[in-house]
DOMIMAR-736794 format. One record per residue (C-alpha): x negated, y, z. Coordinates in steps of 0.02 Angstrom, whole numbers, plus 50000, padded with zeros to 5 digits. Example, Ala and Ser with C-alpha at 12.3 -4.5 7.8 and 13.67 -1.06 7.14 Angstrom:
BEGIN
493854977550390493164994750357
//
This chain:
BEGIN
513735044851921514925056151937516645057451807516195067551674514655055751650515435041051665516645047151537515525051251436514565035051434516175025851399516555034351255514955031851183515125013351240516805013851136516265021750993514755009050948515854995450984516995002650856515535006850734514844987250746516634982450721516674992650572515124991850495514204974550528515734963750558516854973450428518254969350543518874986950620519984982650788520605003250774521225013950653520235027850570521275041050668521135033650817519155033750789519285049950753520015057350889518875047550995517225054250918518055073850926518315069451129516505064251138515745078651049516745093651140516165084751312514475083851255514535101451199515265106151368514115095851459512355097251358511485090051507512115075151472511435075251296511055059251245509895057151053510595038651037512655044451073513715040850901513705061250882512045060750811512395048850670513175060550577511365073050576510925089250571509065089150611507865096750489506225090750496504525098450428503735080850372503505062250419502205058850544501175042650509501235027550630500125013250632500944997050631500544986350812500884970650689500454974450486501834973750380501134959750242502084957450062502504940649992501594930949866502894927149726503554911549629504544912549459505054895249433505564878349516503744871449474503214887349572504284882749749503694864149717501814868049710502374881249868503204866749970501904854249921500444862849982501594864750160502124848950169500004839650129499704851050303501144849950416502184835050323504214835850312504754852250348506454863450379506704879750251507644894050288508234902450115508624920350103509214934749980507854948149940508744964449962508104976049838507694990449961506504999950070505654990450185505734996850380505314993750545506514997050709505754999450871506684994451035506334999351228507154995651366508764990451272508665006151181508465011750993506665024550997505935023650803505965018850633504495017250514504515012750346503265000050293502115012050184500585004050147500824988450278499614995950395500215011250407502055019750373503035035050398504185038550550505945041150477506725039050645507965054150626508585047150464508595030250497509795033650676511055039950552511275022650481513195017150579512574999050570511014999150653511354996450876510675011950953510755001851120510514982551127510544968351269508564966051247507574973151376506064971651315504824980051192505664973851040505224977350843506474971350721505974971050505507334972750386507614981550226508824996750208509744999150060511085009149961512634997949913513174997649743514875009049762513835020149879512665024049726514115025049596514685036349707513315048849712512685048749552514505052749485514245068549615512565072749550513035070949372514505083649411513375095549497511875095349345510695088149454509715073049388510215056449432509525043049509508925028149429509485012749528510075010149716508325005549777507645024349707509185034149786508855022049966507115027049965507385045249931508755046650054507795040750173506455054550152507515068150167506965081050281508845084450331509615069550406511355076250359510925071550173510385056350241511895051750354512965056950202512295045650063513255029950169511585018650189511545001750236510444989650298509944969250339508864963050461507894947850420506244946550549505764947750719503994945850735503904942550927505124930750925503884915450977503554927251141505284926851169505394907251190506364905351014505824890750903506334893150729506814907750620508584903050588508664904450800507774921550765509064927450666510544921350776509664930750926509504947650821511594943050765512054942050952511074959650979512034968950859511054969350701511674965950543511234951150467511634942650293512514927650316511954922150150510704909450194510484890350201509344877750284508634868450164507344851450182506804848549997506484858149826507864852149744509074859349899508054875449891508354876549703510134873549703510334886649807509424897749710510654895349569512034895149675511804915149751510854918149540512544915349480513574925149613512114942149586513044952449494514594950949615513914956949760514034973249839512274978249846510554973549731509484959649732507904954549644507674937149709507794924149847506454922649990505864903350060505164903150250504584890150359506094888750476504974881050631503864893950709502364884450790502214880850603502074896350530500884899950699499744885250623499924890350415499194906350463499014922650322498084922250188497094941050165498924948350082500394936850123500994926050261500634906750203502144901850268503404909650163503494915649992504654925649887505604920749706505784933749572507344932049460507074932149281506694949049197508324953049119507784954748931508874966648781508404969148615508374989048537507514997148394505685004248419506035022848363504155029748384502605026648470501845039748550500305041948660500135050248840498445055448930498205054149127497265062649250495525050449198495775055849029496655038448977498045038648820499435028748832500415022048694502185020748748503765017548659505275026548622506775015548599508675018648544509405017848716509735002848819510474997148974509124986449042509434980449252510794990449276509825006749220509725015249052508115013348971507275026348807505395022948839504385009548875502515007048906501454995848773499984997248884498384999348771497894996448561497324977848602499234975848663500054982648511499064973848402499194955948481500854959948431500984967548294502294980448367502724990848229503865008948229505605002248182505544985748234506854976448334506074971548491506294963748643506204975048807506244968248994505674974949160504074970549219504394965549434506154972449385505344990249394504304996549227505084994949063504044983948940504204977148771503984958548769503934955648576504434958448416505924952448307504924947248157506424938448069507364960348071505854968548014506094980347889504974974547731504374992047700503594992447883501814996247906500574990448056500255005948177498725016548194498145021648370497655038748344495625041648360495855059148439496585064248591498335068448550498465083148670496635092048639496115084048462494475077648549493685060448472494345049448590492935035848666493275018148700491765010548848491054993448810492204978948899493624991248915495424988648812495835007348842495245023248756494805038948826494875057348808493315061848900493595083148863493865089149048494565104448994496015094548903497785102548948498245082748962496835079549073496925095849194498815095449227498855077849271497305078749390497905093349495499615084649509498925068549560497785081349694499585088049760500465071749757501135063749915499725051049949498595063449928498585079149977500545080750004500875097449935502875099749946503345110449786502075108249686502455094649574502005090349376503155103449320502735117149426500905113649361501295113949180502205131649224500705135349322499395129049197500175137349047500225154649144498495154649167498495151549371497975133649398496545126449303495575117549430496085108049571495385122349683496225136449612497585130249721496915138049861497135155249759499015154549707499255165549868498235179749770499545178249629501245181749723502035193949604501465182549447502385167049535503795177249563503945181349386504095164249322505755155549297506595148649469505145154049574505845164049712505165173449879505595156549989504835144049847503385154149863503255155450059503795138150058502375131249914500995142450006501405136550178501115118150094499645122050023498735131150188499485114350286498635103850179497025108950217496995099850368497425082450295496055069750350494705065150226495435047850151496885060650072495585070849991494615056949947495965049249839496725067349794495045070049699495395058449582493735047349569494055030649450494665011949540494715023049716496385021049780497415025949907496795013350028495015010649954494915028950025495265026350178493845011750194492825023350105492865035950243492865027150381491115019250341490705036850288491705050550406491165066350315491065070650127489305074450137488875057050190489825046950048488935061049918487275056449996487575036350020486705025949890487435010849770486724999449890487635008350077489265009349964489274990449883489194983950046490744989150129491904976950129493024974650009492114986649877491064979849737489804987449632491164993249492491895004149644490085009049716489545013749540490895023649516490975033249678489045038249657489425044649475490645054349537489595064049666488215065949516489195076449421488735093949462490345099549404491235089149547490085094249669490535113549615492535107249647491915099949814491165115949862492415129349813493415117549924492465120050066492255139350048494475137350061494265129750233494805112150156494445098850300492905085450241492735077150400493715059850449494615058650593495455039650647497225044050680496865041050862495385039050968494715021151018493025017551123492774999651095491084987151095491254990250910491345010550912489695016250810489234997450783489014991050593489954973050588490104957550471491664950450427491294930650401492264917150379494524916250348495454921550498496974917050561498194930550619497414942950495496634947150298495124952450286495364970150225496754971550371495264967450506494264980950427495564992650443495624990350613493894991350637493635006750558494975013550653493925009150800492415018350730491425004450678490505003050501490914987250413489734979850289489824964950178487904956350223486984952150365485474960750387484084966350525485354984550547486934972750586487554973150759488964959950787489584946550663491194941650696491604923550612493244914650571493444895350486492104889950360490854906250397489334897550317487934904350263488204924350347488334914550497486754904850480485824920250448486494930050605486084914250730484164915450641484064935050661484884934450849486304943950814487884944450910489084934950842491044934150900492484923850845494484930250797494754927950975493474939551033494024952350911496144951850932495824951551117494964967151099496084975750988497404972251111496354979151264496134995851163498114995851108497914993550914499154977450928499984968751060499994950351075
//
C-alpha cells in the first residue's frame, strides 16, 4: 500500500472513530474544528486520488446521490411484528403461558422506539445495505440514505455475513428543528418524529436525508445463535462492542412484578427523553428458548410488545361531516376545536360508521373525549353527558351520498353505507388515487390533489385515462403549478409504471378486502390477469389464506363488464398483466400445487406461502386427487390423513426450509 493510501485509510480510520465517539458514546475525545479540518484533508485527497474512492469513507455521509426509486429486496429472514399487551394482566397471561412450557425464565425489557423499522446488512466487516422492513417479507433498499446516518459503523470487527434490526428515528430537537424551518419556508409540516423519520428516509436525495440529523437503535441480531451467543442481552453486548448503537435502557427481569416496575419506572421518565416512544418490549432473554417457543403465523411467541395508554383530551365536537372512498364508503368524521393530542395537534377525528355514533350518542357540540387509536388515528372515545348542552339534538347520518346526492345503500350484515354511483366525483377521485398510490402502481406526482385538479379539468375520469395525460400537454401546462419538468417528470412516472408486476395492478384496481399482500397471493396462484378473470369461486377459495368473502369478491369484480372494459383499455396502453417472482427459482415445488398442513415452527403460514409462490408453486387450502406435495407441520390431522390415503407426497418443515435454503430464499 503505498502512502497516499495508507493515508487515506487512516483518516477514514480516524474519522469513524471520531464519529462513534460522537454520536453513539456522546463522548467526543476532539474538538469540532479539529474534526473539521480532518474531514476537509480526507475529501481533497479523495478528490485528488478518485481511485481510491471508497462508498463507506465518512465523505459520503454527508450525500449527494440522487436516486430514481427504491428497489425491493426480499428479506433472507421475515421481518415479523409483535403481538401487543396493554396491561399488567396482559404480561402476566404473556409470562404464564412461557413459563407452563419452559418453567422459570430470564426477561430482557426494552423501550419501543417509535420509528421506522430497518434492516443493516454486513459483509466481510463491511457496511453493503439497508432495507426497511416494508411489509415483513419484503422492503425497500434505502441503503444511500441510511449510510448517511453518523451513528451507524460503516466498517465493523465481524467478518461474517451479518444482518443487524433496529429502528431509526428522528430525535425530538431534530424534529423541532425542522418543522420550525418548514413552517418558515410555507411548506407543510410534519406531524410527529416517526412521520418526518420515515419520510426522510425516502428521499430520493440523500443530502435531505443526511441533513435532517437521523438517529438510530439497534435491538436484534437474528443470527446470533449461529454465532455461539446464548441469550439476547449477550446479543446486544456483541452488537455494543461492534459499534452499533444501542439503548442502554434495559433491565433483566425474572418475574411480572420486576417487569412491571420497570415499566412504570421508564412510563414516568417518557416525556424526558430525547426521542419518542410508544411502549416497552418483553423478550425471552435465553435463546435455545425462543428456538423452542417458535412463531406463531404473525409474531414471534417469545416476545411481545406493551402499548402505553392512549393519551386521552377532552374538546368540543364542532360538526360531523361525512367522506366517501374509492369503494364508494361515507365516513362520518369529526371536526373538533383544536387539540394537542400525543404531542401533535388534532381538528378531525374519525367516528367510524352510524352504528358507532349512535352507541354513543355523539352529538354536534358535545364535549367529548378524543385519544389515539395505536397512538396513530385520532378517535373519539365518548361523550361528556354531564356538559351537554340541553338544546342538543341526536345526529342524522345523511341517506344520500354527500358528494353526488345518490340514495346511499347499506348491504345486509354490514355497519357501513354506501354510495354505489360509479360516476360519483367522491368515488372517481379517490379510486384513481388509490391506482397511483405507492403500493400500487407508484406513480410519483400524481397524488389526491393533482387528481382533483385533474378530475375537475375534465382529463382524468377513469383510471385508464392516465395513460392519455401525455395527449394533454398544453392543458397540464395551463393549470396552476404544473410546469414543463412536472409534466416530463409525471409522464415519465406514468410510462414506468407500466411495467410494475401484476400484484401492483392487482391491488391498484381497487377490488373490495384485496389488499396489498392478498394481491400478491392472488397472482402468484394466478400469474396473468386473464387467469384470475377466468378462475372460478371454487380455484380462488382455495388458496391459502383467502376465504370465500375474498373469492366472492374477486369473481364479482371480473363480472362487471365495466371493469373488464378498464382492464382492457389497459392493455391496449401496454400496461403489464403478467406476474413475474422478483427472481427466478427452479425448485421440486416450481409448477407443483401444495398443501400447507399442520403449525410450523420457524415460519406463519401465509409467510410459507409467500415463499412458495415465489418459487412458482400454486398453493391451495385442500387436499385433493390434483395436489402434488403436502407439506405437514405439528398437529396436521385430518389433510394429512387424506394425502397418506390418496398417495401423495408428503414433506415435513424440514424438507421445505432445507430447500428454500438450497435455492437461496433464506439462509440457515
Amino acid at each position: 500500500m503505498n502512502p497516499i493510501e495508507s493515508r487515506i485509510n487512516e483518516l477514514r480510520r480516524q474519522l469513524e472513530q471520531y464519529n462513534y465517539e460522537y454520536y453513539v458514546r456522546d463522548n467526543p475525545s476532539v474538538s469540532d474544528y479539529e474534526y473539521d479540518m480532518l474531514m476537509n484533508q480526507l475529501k481533497d485527497m479523495e478528490k485528488a486520488h478518485p481511485e481510491y474512492d471508497d462508498v463507506n469513507s465518512p465523505t459520503h455521509r454527508v450525500g449527494g446521490q440522487v436516486a430514481t426509486g427504491f428497489e425491493k429486496v426480499t428479506h433472507a429472514r421475515s421481518m415479523l411484528s409483535l403481538g401487543n399487551s396493554y396491561n399488567r394482566d396482559d404480561i402476566m397471561d404473556f409470562l404464564h403461558r412461557i413459563e407452563s412450557e419452559r418453567g422459570s425464565c430470564e426477561y430482557v425489557v426494552e423501550l419501543k422506539i417509535d420509528g421506522l423499522a430497518m434492516s443493516v446488512q454486513y459483509r466481510d466487516g463491511r457496511f453493503v445495505r439497508a432495507v426497511t422492513r416494508g411489509d415483513g417479507v419484503v422492503g425497500e433498499d434505502v441503503t444511500m440514505n441510511v449510510r448517511t446516518i453518523r451513528s451507524i459503523p460503516m466498517n465493523i470487527e465481524y467478518q461474517g455475513e451479518l444482518d443487524v434490526r433496529g429502528e431509526v428515528y428522528m430525535p425530538r430537537d431534530s424534529f423541532r428543528k425542522l418543522n420550525e424551518e418548514r413552517a418558515g419556508q410555507g411548506q407543510e409540516v410534519f406531524a410527529n418524529p416517526r412521520n418526518a423519520a420515515a419520510g426522510s428516509i425516502r428521499q430520493l436525495d440523500s443530502a435531505v436525508a443526511a441533513s435532517r440529523n437521523l438517529q438510530a437503535f439497534w435491538y436484534h441480531l437474528p443470527q446470533a445463535a449461529e454465532l455461539g451467543i446464548d441469550s439476547h442481552e449477550h446479543a446486544l453486548q456483541f452488537l455494543e462492542e461492534q459499534g452499533f448503537r444501542v439503548n442502554p435502557l434495559r433491565k433483566i427481569c425474572r418475574n411480572v412484578d420486576e417487569v412491571w416496575q420497570f415499566i412504570q419506572q421508564i412510563s414516568a421518565q417518557r416525556d424526558d427523553l430525547a426521542y419518542d416512544i410508544d411502549g416497552m418490549v418483553i423478550k425471552v432473554n435465553d435463546l435455545q428458548a425462543q428456538s423452542e417457543l417458535g412463531f406463531t403465523q404473525k409474531y414471534p411467541r417469545w416476545a411481545i410488545a406493551y402499548k402505553f395508554p392512549a393519551e386521552e383530551v377532552t374538546t368540543q365536537l364542532l360538526d360531523i361531516f361525512c367522506t366517501v372512498g374509492r369503494t364508494g364508503k361515507v365516513t362520518p368524521n369529526a371536526h373538533l376545536s383544536p387539540v394537542t393530542l400525543a404531542q401533535t395537534s388534532v381538528e378531525y377525528a374519525t367516528l367510524h360508521n352510524e352504528n358507532f355514533i349512535r352507541e354513543r350518542d355523539i352529538r354536534v357540540g358535545d364535549q367529548v373525549v378524543v385519544h389515539k387509536a395505536g397512538d396513530i388515528i385520532p378517535e373519539v372515545v365518548k361523550v361528556v353527558l354531564e356538559r351537554r348542552r340541553p338544546d342538543s339534538r341526536p345526529y342524522v347520518f345523511p341517506s344520500v351520498c354527500p358528494v353526488c346526492g345518490e340514495q346511499l345503500h347499506r348491504f345486509e350484515d354490514e355497519a357501513d353505507w354506501y354510495c354505489l354511483n360509479i360516476d360519483c366525483q367522491a368515488v372517481v377521485v379517490e379510486s384513481i388515487s388509490h391506482f397511483a398510490s405507492r403500493d400500487a402502481m407508484n406513480i410519483d406526482g400524481l397524488g389526491e390533489k393533482k387528481v382533483e385538479t385533474f378530475h375537475r379539468a375534465g382529463l382524468l375520469k377513469t383510471v385508464a385515462d392516465i395513460y392519455h395525460l401525455h395527449e394533454h400537454r398544453e392543458e397540464l401546462m395551463e393549470l396552476d403549478k404544473i410546469g414543463s419538468k412536472s409534466c416530463d417528470n409525471l409522464f415519465r412516472a406514468i410510462e414506468d409504471s407500466k411495467q410494475n408486476n401484476l400484484d401492483k395492478l392487482i391491488f391498484g384496481l381497487g377490488i373490495k378486502h384485496i389488499g396489498s399482500k392478498a394481491a400478491s397471493v392472488l397472482a402468484g396462484a394466478f400469474p396473468s390477469i386473464d387467469q384470475i378473470r377466468n378462475a372460478s369461486f371454487e380455484e380462488i377459495s382455495a388458496i391459502d389464506t383467502f376465504g370465500d368473502i375474498m373469492a366472492d369478491s374477486v369473481v364479482s369484480f371480473f363480472r362487471d363488464e365495466k371493469n373488464i372494459a378498464l382492464i382492457e383499455a389497459l392493455k391496449e396502453q401496454g400496461v403489464n398483466m403478467i406476474y413475474q417472482a422478483s427472481q427466478s427459482y427452479t425448485s421440486i415445488f416450481t409448477n407443483r400445487t401444495v398443501v400447507l398442513t399442520g403449525t410450523l415452527d420457524s415460519m406463519g403460514r401465509s409467510e410459507a406461502t409467500a415463499y412458495l409462490t415465489q418459487l412458482q408453486a400454486k398453493v391451495t387450502s385442500s387436499v385433493s386427487r390434483s395436489t402434488d406435495i403436502v407439506i405437514a407441520g405439528h398437529d396436521a390431522g385430518s389433510k394429512l390423513t387424506k394425502a397418506q390415503e390418496l398417495g401423495i407426497q408428503v414433506m415435513d418443515e424440514q424438507d421445505l426450509v432445507s430447500e428454500l435454503v438450497r435455492v437461496g430464499l433464506i439462509s440457515r
